[in-house]
FIKOLFI-550346 format. One record per residue (C-alpha): x negated, z negated, y; residue number from 1. Coordinates in nm, 4 decimals, padded with zeros to 6 digits. Layout:
residues N
<node <X,Z,Y>,NUM>,
...
end
This chain:
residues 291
<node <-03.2108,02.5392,01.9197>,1>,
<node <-03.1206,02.6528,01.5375>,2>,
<node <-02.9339,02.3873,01.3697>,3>,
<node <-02.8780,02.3869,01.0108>,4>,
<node <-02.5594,02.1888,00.9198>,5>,
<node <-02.4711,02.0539,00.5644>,6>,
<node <-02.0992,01.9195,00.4985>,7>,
<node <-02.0145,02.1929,00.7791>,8>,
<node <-01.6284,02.1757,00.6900>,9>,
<node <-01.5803,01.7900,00.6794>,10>,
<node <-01.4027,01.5960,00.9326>,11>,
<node <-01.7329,01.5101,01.1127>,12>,
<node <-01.9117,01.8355,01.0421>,13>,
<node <-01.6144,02.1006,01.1475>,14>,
<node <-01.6763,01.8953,01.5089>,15>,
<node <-02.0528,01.8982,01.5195>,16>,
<node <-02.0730,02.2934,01.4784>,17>,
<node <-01.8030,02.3624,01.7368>,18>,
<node <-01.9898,02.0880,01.9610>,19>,
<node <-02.3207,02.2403,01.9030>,20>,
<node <-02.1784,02.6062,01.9832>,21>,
<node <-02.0338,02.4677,02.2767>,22>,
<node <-02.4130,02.3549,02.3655>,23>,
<node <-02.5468,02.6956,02.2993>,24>,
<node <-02.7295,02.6137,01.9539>,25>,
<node <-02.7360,02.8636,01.6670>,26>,
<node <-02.5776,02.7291,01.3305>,27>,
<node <-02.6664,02.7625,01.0294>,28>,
<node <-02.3485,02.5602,00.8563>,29>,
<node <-02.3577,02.4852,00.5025>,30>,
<node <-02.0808,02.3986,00.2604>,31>,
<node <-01.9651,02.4574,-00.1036>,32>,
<node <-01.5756,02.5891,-00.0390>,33>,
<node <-01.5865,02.9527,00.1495>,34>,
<node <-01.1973,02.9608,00.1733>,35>,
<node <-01.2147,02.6351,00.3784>,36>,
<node <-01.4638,02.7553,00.5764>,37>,
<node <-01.3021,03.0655,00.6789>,38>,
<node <-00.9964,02.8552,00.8083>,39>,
<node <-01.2473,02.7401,01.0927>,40>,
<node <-01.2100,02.8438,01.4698>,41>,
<node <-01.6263,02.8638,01.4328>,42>,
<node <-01.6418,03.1288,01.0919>,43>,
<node <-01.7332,03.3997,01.3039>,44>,
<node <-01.9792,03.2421,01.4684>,45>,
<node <-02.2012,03.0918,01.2741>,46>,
<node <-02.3896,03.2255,00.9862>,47>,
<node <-02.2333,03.0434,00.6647>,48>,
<node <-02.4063,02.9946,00.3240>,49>,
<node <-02.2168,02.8748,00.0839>,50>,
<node <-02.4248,02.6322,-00.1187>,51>,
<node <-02.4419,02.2897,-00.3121>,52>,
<node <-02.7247,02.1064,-00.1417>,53>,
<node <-02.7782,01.8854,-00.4624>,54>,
<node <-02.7954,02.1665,-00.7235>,55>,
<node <-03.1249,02.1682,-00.8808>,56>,
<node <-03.1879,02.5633,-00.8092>,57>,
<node <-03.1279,02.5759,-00.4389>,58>,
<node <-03.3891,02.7409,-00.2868>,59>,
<node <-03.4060,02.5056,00.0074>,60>,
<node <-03.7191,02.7197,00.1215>,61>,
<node <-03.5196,02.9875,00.2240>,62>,
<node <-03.1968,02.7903,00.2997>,63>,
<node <-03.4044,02.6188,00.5960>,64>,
<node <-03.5939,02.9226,00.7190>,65>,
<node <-03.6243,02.9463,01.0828>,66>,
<node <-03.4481,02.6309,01.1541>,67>,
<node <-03.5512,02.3564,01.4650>,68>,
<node <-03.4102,02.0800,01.2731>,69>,
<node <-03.1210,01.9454,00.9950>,70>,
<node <-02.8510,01.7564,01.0448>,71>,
<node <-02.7300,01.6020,00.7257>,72>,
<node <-02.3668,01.4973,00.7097>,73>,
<node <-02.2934,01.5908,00.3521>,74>,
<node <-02.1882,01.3305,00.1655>,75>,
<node <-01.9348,01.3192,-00.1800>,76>,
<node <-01.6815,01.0775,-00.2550>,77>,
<node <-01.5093,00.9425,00.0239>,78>,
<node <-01.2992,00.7600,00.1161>,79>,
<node <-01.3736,00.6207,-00.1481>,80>,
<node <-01.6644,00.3064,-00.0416>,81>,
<node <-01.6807,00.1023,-00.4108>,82>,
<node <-01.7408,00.3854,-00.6228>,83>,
<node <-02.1064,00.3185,-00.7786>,84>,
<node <-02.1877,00.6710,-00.7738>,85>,
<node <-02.3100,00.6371,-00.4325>,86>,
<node <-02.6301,00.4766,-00.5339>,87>,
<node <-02.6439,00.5902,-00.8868>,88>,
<node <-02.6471,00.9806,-00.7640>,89>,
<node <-02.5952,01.0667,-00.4099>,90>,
<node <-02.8511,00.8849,-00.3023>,91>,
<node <-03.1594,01.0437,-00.5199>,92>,
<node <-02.9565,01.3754,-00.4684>,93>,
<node <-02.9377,01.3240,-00.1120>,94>,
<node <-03.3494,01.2118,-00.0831>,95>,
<node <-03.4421,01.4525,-00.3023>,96>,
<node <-03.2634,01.7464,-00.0796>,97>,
<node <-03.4202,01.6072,00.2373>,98>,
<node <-03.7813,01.5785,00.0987>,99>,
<node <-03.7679,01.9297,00.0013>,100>,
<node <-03.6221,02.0312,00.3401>,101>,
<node <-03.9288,01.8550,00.5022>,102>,
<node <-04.1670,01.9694,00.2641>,103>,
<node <-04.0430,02.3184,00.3594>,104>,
<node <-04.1286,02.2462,00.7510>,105>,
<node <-03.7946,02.1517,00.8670>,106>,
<node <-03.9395,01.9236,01.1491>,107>,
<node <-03.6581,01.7038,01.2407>,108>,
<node <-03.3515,01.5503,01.0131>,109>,
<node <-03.0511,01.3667,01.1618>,110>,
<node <-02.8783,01.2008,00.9261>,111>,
<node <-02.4967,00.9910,00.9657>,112>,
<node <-02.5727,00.6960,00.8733>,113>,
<node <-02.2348,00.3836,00.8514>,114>,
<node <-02.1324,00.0936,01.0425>,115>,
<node <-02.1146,-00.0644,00.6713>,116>,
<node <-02.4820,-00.0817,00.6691>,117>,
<node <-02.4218,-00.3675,00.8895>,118>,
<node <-02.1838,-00.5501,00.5586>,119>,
<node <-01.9688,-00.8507,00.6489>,120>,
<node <-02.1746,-00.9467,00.9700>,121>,
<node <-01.9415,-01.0245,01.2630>,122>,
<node <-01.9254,-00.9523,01.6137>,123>,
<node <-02.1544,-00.6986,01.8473>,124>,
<node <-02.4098,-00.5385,01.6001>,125>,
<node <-02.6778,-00.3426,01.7681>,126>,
<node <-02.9619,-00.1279,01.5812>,127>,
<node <-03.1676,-00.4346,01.5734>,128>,
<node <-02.9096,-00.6260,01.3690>,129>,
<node <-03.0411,-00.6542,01.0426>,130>,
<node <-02.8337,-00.4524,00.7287>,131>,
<node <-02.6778,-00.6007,00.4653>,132>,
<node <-02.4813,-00.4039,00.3180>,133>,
<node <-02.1502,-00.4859,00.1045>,134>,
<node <-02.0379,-00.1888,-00.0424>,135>,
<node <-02.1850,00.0682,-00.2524>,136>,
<node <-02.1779,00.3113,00.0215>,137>,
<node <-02.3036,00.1259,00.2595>,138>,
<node <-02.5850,00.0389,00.0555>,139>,
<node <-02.6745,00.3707,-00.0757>,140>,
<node <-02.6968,00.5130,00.3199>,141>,
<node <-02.8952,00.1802,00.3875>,142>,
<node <-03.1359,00.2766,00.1359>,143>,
<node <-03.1427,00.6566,00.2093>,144>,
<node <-03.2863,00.5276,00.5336>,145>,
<node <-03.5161,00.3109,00.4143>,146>,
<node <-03.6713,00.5912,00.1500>,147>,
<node <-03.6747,00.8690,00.4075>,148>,
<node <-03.8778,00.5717,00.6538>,149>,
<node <-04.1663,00.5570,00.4003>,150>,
<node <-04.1680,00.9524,00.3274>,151>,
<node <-04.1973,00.9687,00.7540>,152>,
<node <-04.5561,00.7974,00.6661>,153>,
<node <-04.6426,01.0836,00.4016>,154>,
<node <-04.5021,01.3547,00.5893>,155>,
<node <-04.4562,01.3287,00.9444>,156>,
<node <-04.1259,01.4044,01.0815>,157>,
<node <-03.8717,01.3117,01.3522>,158>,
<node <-03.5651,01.0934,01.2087>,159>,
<node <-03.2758,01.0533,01.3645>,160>,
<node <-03.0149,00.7995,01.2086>,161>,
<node <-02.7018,00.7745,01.3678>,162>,
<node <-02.4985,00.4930,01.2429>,163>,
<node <-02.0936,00.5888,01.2874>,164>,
<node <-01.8369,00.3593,01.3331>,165>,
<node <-01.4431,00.4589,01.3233>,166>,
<node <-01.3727,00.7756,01.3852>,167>,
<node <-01.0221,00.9714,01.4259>,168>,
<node <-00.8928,01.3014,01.5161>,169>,
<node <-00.8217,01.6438,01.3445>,170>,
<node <-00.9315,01.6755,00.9912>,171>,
<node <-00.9786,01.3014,00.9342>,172>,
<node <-00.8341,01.2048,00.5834>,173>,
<node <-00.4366,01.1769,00.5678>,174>,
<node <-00.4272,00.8466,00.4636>,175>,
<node <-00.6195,00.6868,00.7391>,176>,
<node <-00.4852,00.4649,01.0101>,177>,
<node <-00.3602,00.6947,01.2823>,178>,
<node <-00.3516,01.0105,01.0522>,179>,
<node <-00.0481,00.7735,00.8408>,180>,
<node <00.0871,00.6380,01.1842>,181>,
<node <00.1234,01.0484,01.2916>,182>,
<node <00.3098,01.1228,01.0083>,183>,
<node <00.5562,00.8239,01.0130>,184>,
<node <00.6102,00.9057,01.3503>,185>,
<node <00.6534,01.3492,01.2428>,186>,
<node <00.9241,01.2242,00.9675>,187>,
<node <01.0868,01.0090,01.1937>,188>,
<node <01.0371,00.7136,01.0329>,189>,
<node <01.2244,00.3877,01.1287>,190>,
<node <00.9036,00.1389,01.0774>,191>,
<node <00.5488,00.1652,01.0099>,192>,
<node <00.3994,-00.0748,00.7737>,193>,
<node <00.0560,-00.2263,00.8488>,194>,
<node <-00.1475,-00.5384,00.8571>,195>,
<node <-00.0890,-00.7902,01.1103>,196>,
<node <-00.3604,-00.6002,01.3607>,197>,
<node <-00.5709,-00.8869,01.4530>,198>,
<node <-00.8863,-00.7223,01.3690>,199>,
<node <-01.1192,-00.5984,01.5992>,200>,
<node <-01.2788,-00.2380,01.5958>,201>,
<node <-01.4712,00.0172,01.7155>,202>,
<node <-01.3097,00.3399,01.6860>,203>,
<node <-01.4196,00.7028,01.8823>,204>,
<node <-01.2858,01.0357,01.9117>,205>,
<node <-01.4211,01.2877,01.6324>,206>,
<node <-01.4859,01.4548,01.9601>,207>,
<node <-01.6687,01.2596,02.1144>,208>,
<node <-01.8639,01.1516,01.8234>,209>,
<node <-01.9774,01.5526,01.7599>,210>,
<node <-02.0665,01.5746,02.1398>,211>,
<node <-02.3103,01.2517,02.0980>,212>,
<node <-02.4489,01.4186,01.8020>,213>,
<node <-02.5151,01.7091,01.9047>,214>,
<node <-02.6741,01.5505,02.2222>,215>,
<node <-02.8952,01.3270,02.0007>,216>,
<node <-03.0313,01.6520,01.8340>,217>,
<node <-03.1375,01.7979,02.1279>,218>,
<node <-03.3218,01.4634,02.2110>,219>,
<node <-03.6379,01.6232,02.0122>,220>,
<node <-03.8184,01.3473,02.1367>,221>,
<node <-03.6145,01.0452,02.0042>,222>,
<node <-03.6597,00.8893,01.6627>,223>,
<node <-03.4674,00.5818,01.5195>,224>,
<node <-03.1745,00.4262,01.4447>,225>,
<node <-02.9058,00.4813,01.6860>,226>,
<node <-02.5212,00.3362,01.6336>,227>,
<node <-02.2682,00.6087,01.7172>,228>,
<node <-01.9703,00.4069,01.8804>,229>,
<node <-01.7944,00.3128,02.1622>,230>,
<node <-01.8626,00.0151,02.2121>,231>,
<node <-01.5949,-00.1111,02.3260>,232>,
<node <-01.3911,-00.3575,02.0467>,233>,
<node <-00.9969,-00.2769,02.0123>,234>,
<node <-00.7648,-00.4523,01.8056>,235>,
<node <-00.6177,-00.2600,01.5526>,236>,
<node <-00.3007,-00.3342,01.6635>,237>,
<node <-00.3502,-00.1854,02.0028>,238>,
<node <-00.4977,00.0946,01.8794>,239>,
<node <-00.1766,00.1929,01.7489>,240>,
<node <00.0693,00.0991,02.0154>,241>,
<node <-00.1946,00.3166,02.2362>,242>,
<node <-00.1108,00.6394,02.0111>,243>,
<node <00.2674,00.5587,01.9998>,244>,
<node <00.2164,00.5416,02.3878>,245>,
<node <00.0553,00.8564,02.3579>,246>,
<node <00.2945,01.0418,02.1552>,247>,
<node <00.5749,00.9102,02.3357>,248>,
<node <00.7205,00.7481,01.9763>,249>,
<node <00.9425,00.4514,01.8933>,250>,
<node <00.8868,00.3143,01.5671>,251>,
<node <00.8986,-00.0617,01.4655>,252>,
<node <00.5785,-00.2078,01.3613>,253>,
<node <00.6490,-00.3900,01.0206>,254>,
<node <00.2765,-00.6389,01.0927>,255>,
<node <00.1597,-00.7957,00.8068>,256>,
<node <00.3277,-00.5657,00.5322>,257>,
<node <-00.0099,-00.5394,00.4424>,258>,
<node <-00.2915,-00.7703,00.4046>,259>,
<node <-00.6821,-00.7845,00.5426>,260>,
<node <-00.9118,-00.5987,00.3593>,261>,
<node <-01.2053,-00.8286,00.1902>,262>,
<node <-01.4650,-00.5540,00.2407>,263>,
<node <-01.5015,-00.5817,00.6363>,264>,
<node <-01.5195,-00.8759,00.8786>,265>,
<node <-01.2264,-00.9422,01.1154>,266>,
<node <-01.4053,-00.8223,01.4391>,267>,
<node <-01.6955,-00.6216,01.4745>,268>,
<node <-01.8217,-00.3473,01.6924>,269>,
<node <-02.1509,-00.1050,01.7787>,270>,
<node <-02.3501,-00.2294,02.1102>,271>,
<node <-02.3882,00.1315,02.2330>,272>,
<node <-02.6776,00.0585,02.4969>,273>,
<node <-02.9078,00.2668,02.3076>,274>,
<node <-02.6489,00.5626,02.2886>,275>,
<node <-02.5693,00.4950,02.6953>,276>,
<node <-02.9277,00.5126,02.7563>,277>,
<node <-03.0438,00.8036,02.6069>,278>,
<node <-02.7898,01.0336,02.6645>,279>,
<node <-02.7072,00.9102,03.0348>,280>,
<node <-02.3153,00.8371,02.9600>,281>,
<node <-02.1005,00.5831,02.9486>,282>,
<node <-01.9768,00.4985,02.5640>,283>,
<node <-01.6561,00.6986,02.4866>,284>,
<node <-01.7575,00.9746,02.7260>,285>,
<node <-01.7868,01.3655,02.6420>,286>,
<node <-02.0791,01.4970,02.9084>,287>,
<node <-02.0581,01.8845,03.0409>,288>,
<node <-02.1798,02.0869,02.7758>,289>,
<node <-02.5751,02.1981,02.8068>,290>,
<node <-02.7933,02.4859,02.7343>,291>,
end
């Protein structure tokens, strides 16, 4: 299977193309920086292009020659969920790129979608659980979905939207949960400030979520909405004691230094029967890499 990959040096992206390798797909990765790219264990084995995917004069003809299908992970701006320019330009930008990747023959698009499509709604959501969106982001992937829906019924193609939930390993961005909990711990810090932890999550292995992904492409067949997640709800709190446990660390947790955020409910979490099903695993686990 030939896989083109855009956003191929971002923290989900770096893991989908050494996950796909690992599956025996040819890659076709796609990014703008070629000095970032060359710091990756997969430069070698992939053919790179460096490219903007939203630039006006991309020849997306020839960018998507010879390719099975496209998974989409490119995405500006984040961390950073508020910022309006989520609607107001990746998300024509983003449409735009992907209609003229169909329109070329490209004949099946994954695309990583958010859990904050879902918005403020608590508790198990599966991919039957309406959106509603809270934050720019979340609404400008919501819609993507919804425009690239109504272009499947002017030009056929398969649509895979995988919906990811919290993700952590190498490359994620420094001033995440863990990623700031790892570097208290490096500068042997006395106390790590936090909130008080109550909140439930769903959080996977960047690992794992790349495996799943790369799983889901080769699913030719399957076509949807499909929440990438564990499915199994931790509380933020224990999340963290489980990575001191894992590093072996000692560090005082100062709870409730900081507050909850407004943006996200207290507890929620992906029902990941749709995942389990069609990729015959149990949420959370990697499978034996495939032809």
């Amino acid at each position: 299977m030939h896989v083109l990959v855009t956003g191929a040096t971002g923290f989900v992206g770096r893991h989908l193309v050494s996950a796909l390798l690992a599956r025996g797909c040819r890659v076709r990765a796609v990014a703008r920086n070629l000095e970032v790219a060359q710091s990756m264990p997969w430069f070698g084995a992939v053919e790179f292009i460096v490219a903007d995917i939203h630039a006006a004069e991309l020849e997306v003809a020839a960018l998507t020659e010879g390719v099975d299908a496209l998974a989409h992970l490119a995405w500006p701006g984040l961390p950073n969920y508020q910022g309006l320019f989520h609607f107001e330009h990746n998300l024509m930008a983003d449409y735009a790129f992907i209609k003229r990747a169909v329109e070329a023959g490209v004949p099946q698009v994954l695309v990583t979608g958010t859990c904050f499509e879902y918005g403020l709604q608590s508790g198990p959501l599966d991919e039957q659980t309406a959106p509603q969106p809270g934050n720019p982001y979340g609404l400008a992937k919501n819609t993507l979905r919804l425009f690239l829906e109504s272009l499947q019924r002017e030009l056929p193609f398969t649509l895979q939207w995988a919906r990811l939930f919290y993700l952590h390993g190498a490359g994620q961005n420094r001033n995440s949960l863990l990623a700031s909990l790892d570097r208290a711990i490096e500068a042997g810090d006395a106390s790590f400030n936090m909130s008080a932890g109550d909140q439930l999550r769903d959080y996977l292995a960047i690992e794992v979520a790349a495996d799943y992904l790369a799983q889901i492409l080769q699913h030719r067949g399957f076509s949807g909405v499909i929440n990438c997640a564990s499915g199994q709800p931790i509380s933020v709190r224990a999340l963290v004691e489980q990575r001191l446990r894992e590093r072996g660390a000692s560090i005082t947790l100062n709870l409730g230094h900081y507050g909850y955020s407004p943006h996200e409910p207290m507890a929620f979490w992906g029902v990941a029967d749709r995942l389990k099903q069609l990729l015959n695993v149990e949420p959370g686990e990697v499978t034996e890499h495939g032809a």
